[in-house]
Every structure is written in C-alpha cells, then in structure tokens.
Chimera marker file (.cmm) of the C-alpha trace (Angstrom):
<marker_set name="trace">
<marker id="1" x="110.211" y="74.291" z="97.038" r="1" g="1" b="0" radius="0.5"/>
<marker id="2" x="110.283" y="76.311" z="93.913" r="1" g="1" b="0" radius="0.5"/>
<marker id="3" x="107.310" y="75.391" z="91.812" r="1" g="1" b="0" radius="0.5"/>
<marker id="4" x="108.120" y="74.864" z="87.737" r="1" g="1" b="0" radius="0.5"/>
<marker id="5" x="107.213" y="76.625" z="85.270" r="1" g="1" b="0" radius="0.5"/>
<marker id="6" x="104.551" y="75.337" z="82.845" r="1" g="1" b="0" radius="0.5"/>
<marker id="7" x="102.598" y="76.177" z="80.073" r="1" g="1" b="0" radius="0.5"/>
<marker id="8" x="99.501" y="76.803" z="81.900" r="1" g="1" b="0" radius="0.5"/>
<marker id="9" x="101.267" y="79.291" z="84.622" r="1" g="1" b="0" radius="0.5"/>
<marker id="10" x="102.200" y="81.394" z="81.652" r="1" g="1" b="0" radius="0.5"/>
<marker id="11" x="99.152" y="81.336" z="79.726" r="1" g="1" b="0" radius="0.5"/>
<marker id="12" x="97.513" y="82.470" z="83.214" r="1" g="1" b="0" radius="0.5"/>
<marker id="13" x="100.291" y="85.329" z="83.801" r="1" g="1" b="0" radius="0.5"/>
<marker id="14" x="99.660" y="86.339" z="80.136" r="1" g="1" b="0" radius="0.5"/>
<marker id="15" x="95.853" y="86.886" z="80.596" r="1" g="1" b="0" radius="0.5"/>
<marker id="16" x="96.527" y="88.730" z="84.217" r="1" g="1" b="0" radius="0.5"/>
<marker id="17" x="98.742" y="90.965" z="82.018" r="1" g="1" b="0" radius="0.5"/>
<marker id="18" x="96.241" y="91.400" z="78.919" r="1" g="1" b="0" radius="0.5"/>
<marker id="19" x="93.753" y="92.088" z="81.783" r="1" g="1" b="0" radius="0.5"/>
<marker id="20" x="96.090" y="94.834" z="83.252" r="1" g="1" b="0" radius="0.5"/>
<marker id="21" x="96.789" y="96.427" z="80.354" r="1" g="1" b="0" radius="0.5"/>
<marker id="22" x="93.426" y="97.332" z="79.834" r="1" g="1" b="0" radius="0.5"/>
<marker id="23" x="92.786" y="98.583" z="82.877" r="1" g="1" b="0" radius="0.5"/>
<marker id="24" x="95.978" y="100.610" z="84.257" r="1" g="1" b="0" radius="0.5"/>
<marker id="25" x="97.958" y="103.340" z="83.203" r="1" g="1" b="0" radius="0.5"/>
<marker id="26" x="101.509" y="102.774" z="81.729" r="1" g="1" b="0" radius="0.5"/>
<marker id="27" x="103.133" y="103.934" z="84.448" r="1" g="1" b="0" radius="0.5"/>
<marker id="28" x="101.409" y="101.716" z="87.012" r="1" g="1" b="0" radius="0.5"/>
<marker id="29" x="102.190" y="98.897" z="84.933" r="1" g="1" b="0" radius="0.5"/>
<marker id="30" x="105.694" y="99.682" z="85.132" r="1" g="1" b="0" radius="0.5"/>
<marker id="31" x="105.419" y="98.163" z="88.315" r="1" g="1" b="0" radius="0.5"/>
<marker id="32" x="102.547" y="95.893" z="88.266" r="1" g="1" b="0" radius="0.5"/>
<marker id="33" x="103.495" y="93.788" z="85.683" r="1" g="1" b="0" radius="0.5"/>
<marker id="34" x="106.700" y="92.731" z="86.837" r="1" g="1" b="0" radius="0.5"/>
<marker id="35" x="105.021" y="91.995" z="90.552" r="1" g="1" b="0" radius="0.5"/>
<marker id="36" x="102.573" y="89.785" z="89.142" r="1" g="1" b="0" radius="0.5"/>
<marker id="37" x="105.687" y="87.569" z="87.676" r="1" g="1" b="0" radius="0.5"/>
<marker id="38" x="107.119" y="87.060" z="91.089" r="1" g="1" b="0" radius="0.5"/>
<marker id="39" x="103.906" y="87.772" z="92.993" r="1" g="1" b="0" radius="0.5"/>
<marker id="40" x="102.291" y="84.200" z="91.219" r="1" g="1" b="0" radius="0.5"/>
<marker id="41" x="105.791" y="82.652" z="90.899" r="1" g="1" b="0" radius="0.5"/>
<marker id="42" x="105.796" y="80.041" z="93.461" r="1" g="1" b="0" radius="0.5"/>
<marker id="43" x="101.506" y="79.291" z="93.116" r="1" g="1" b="0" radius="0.5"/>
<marker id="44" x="100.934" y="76.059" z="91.657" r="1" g="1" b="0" radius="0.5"/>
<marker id="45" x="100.053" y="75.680" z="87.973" r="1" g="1" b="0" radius="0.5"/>
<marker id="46" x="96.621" y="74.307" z="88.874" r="1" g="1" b="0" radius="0.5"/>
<marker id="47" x="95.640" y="76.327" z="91.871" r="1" g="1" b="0" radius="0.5"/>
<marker id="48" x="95.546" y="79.374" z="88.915" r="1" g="1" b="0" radius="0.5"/>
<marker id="49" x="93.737" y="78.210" z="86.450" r="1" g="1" b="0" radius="0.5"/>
<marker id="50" x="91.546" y="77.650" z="89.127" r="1" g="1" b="0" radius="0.5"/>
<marker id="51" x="90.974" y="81.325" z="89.760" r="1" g="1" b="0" radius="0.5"/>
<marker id="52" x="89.647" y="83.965" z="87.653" r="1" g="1" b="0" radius="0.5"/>
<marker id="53" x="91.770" y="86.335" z="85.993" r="1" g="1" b="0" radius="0.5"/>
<marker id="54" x="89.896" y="89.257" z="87.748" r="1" g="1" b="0" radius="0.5"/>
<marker id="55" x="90.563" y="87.711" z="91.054" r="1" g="1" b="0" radius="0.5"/>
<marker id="56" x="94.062" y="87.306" z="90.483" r="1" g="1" b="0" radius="0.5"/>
<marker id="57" x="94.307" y="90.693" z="89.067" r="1" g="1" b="0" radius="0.5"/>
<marker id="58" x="92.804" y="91.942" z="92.390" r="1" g="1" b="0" radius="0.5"/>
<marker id="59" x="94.709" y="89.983" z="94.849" r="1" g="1" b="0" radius="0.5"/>
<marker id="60" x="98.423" y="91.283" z="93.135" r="1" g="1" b="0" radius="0.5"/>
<marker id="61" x="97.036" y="94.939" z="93.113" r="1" g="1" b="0" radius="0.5"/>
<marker id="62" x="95.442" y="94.947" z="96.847" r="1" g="1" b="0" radius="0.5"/>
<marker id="63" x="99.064" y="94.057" z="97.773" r="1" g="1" b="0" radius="0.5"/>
<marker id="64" x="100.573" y="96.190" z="95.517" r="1" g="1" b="0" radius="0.5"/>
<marker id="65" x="98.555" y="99.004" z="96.846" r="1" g="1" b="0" radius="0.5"/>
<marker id="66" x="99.296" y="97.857" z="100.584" r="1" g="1" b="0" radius="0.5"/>
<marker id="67" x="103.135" y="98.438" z="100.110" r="1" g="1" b="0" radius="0.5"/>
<marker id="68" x="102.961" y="101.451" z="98.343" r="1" g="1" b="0" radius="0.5"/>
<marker id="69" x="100.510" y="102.338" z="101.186" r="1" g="1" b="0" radius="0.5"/>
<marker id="70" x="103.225" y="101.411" z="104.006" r="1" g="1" b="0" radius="0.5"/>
<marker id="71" x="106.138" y="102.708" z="102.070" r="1" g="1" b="0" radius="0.5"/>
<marker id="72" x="104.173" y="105.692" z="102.889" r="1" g="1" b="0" radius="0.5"/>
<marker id="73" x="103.880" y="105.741" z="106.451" r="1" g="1" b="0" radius="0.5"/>
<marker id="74" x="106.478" y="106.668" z="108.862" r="1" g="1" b="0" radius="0.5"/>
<marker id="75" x="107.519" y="103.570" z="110.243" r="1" g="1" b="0" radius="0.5"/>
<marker id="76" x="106.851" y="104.727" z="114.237" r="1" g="1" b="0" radius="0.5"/>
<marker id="77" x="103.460" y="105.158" z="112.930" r="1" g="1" b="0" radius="0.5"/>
<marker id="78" x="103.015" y="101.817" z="111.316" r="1" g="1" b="0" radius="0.5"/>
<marker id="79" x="104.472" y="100.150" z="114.489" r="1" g="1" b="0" radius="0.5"/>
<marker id="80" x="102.600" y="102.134" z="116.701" r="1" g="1" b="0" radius="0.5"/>
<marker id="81" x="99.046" y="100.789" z="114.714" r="1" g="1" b="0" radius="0.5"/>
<marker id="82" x="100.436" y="97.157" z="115.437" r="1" g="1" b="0" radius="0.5"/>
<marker id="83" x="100.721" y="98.022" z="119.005" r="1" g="1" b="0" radius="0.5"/>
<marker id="84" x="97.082" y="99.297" z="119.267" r="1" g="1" b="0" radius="0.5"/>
<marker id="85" x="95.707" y="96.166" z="117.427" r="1" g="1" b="0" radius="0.5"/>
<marker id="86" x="97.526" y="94.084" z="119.653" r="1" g="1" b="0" radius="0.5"/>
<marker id="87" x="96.446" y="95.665" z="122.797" r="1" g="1" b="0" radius="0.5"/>
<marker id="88" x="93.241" y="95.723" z="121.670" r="1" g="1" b="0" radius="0.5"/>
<marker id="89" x="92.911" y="91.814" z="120.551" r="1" g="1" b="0" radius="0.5"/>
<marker id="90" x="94.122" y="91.408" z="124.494" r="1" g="1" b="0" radius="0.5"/>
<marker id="91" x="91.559" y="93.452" z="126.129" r="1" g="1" b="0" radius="0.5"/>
<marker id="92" x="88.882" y="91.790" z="123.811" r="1" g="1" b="0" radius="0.5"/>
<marker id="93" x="90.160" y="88.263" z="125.187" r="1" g="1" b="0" radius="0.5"/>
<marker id="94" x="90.295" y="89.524" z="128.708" r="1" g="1" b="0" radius="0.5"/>
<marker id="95" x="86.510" y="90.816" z="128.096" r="1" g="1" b="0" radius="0.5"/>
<marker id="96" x="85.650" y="87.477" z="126.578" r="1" g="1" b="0" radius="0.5"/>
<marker id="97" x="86.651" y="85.317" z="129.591" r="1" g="1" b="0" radius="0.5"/>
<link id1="1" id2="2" r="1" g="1" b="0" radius="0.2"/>
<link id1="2" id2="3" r="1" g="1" b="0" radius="0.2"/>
<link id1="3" id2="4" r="1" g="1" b="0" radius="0.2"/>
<link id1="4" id2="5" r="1" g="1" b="0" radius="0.2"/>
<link id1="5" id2="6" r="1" g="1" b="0" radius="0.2"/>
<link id1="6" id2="7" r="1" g="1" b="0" radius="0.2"/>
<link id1="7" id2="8" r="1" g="1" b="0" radius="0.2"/>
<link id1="8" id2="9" r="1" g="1" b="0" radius="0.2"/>
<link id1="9" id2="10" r="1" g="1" b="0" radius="0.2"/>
<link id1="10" id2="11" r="1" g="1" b="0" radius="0.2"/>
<link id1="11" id2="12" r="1" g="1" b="0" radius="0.2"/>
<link id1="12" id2="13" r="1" g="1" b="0" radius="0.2"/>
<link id1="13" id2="14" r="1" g="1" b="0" radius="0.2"/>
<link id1="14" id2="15" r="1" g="1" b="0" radius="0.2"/>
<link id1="15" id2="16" r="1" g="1" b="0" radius="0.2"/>
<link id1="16" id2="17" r="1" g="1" b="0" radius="0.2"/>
<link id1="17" id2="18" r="1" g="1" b="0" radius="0.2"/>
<link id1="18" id2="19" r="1" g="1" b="0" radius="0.2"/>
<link id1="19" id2="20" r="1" g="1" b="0" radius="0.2"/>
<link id1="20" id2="21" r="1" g="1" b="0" radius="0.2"/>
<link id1="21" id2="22" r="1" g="1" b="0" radius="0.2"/>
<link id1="22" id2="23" r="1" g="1" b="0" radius="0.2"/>
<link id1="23" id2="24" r="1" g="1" b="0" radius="0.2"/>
<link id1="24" id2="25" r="1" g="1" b="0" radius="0.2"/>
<link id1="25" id2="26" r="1" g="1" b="0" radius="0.2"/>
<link id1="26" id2="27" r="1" g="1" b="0" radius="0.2"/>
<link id1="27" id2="28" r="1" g="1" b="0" radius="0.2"/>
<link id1="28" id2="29" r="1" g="1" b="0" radius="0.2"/>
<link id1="29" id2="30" r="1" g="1" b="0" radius="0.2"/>
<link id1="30" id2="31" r="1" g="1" b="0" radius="0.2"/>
<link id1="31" id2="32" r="1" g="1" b="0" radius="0.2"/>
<link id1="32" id2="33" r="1" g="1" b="0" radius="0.2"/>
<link id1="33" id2="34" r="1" g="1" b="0" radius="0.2"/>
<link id1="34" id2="35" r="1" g="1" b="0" radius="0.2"/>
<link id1="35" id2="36" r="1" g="1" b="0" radius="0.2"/>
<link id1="36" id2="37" r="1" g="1" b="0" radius="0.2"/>
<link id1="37" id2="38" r="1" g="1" b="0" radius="0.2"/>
<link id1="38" id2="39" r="1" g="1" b="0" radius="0.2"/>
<link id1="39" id2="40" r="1" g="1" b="0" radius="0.2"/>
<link id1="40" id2="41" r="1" g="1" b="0" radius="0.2"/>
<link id1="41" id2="42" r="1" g="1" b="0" radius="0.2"/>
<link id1="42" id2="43" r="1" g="1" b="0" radius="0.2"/>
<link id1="43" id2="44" r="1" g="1" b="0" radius="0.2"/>
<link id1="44" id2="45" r="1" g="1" b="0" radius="0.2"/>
<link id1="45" id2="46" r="1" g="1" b="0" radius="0.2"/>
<link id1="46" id2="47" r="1" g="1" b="0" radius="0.2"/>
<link id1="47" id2="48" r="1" g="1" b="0" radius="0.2"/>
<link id1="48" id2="49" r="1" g="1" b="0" radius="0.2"/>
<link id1="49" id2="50" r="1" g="1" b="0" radius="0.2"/>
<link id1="50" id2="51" r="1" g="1" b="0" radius="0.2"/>
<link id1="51" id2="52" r="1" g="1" b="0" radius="0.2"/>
<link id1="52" id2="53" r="1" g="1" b="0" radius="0.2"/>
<link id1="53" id2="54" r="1" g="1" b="0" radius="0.2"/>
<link id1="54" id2="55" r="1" g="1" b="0" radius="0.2"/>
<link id1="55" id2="56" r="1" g="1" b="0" radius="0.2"/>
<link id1="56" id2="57" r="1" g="1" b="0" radius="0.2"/>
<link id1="57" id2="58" r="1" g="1" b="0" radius="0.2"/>
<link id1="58" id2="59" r="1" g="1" b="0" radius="0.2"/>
<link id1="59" id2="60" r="1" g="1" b="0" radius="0.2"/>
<link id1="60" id2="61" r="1" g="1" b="0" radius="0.2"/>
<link id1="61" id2="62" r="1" g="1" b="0" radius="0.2"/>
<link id1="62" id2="63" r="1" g="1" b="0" radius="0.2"/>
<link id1="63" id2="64" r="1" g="1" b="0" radius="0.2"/>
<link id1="64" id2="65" r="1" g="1" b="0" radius="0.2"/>
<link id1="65" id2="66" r="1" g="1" b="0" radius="0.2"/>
<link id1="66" id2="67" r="1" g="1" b="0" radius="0.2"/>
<link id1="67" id2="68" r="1" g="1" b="0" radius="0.2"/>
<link id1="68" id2="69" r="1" g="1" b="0" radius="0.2"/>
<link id1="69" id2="70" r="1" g="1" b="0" radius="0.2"/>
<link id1="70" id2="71" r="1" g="1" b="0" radius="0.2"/>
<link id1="71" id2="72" r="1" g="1" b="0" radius="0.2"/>
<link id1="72" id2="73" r="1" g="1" b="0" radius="0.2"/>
<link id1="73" id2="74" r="1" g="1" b="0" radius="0.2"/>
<link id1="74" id2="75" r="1" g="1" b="0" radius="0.2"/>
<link id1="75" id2="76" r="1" g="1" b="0" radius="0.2"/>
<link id1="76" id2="77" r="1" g="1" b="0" radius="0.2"/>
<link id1="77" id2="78" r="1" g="1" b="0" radius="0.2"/>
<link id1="78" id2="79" r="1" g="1" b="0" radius="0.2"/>
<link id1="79" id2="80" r="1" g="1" b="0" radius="0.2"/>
<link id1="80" id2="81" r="1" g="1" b="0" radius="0.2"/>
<link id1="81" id2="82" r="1" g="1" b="0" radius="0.2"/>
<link id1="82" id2="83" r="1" g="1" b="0" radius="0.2"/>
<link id1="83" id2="84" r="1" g="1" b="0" radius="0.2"/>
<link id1="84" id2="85" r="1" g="1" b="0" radius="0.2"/>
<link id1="85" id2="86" r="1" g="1" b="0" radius="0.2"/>
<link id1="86" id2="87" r="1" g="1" b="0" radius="0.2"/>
<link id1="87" id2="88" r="1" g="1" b="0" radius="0.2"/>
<link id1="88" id2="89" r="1" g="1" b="0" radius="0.2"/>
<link id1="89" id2="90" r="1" g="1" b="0" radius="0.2"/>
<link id1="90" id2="91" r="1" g="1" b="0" radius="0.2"/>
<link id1="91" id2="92" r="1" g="1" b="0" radius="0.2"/>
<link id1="92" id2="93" r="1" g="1" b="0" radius="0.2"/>
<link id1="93" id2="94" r="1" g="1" b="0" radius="0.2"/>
<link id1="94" id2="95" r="1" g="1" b="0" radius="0.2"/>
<link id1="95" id2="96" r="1" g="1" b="0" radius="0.2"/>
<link id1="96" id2="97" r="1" g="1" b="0" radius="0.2"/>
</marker_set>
C-alpha cells in the first residue's frame, strides 16, 4: 500500500534535507537527496515525526553507503561472504545443540 503524502512527511523530508545540506558535499548530495525522497516514501507520516532528524539522516546514509559499498565489490566476492556467514550460522547451531 502506497502511503500518502502529507504535510508532515514533507516538513520531515525538508528538515532531513536542511540537515544534509549542512553536512555533505554537493556532490554527495547529488545523490543523497533524491534517495531520501524515495528512501522515506512509503514510512508513515507519524512513524517520522517520531524520529529525529539525525537518526533519519543516519539510517538513509548507512544505506546509501552500503550500496555504494557493494556496487564496489565483485559480485563472486559478495556471494562468496554470504556463503561464509551462512556456513558459519550452521556450524554455530550444530555447536549449540
């Protein structure tokens, strides 16, 4: 279900970009700022104004910086780390038991 847009969604998007601005170069805002639109676009109105700007701010650029992070990586890499984890998680469970 898409959620609406309302007054309060934008006035919360408008502060996470008056927040960005002050704190990122133009360039990474090329990207940021058009993230945090789509990034916050399905988030209920209430459930962000219940956060803090900062927090918000964080939570789009930890992502932000996780793609650009696995854009990065050869992809047999990154699927070879999900491999590992996994086998690991098993012989953790098998240890447990």
């Amino acid at each position: 279900m898409h959620a609406m847009p309302s007054d309060a969604r934008t006035g919360v998007i408008q502060h996470i970009h008056e927040y960005a601005l002050e704190r990122m170069a133009p360039e990474q805002l090329r990207l940021f700022l058009p993230l945090v639109e789509r990034y916050y676009d399905r988030v209920a109105a209430e459930d962000l104004v219940a956060r803090a700007v900062p927090d918000l701010f964080g939570a789009a650029l930890a992502h932000l910086r996780l793609a650009r992070h696995r854009a990065a990586e050869p992809k047999i890499a990154s699927r070879l780390k999900a491999v590992y984890f996994f086998q690991g998680l098993v012989e953790m469970a098998k240890h447990a038991s």
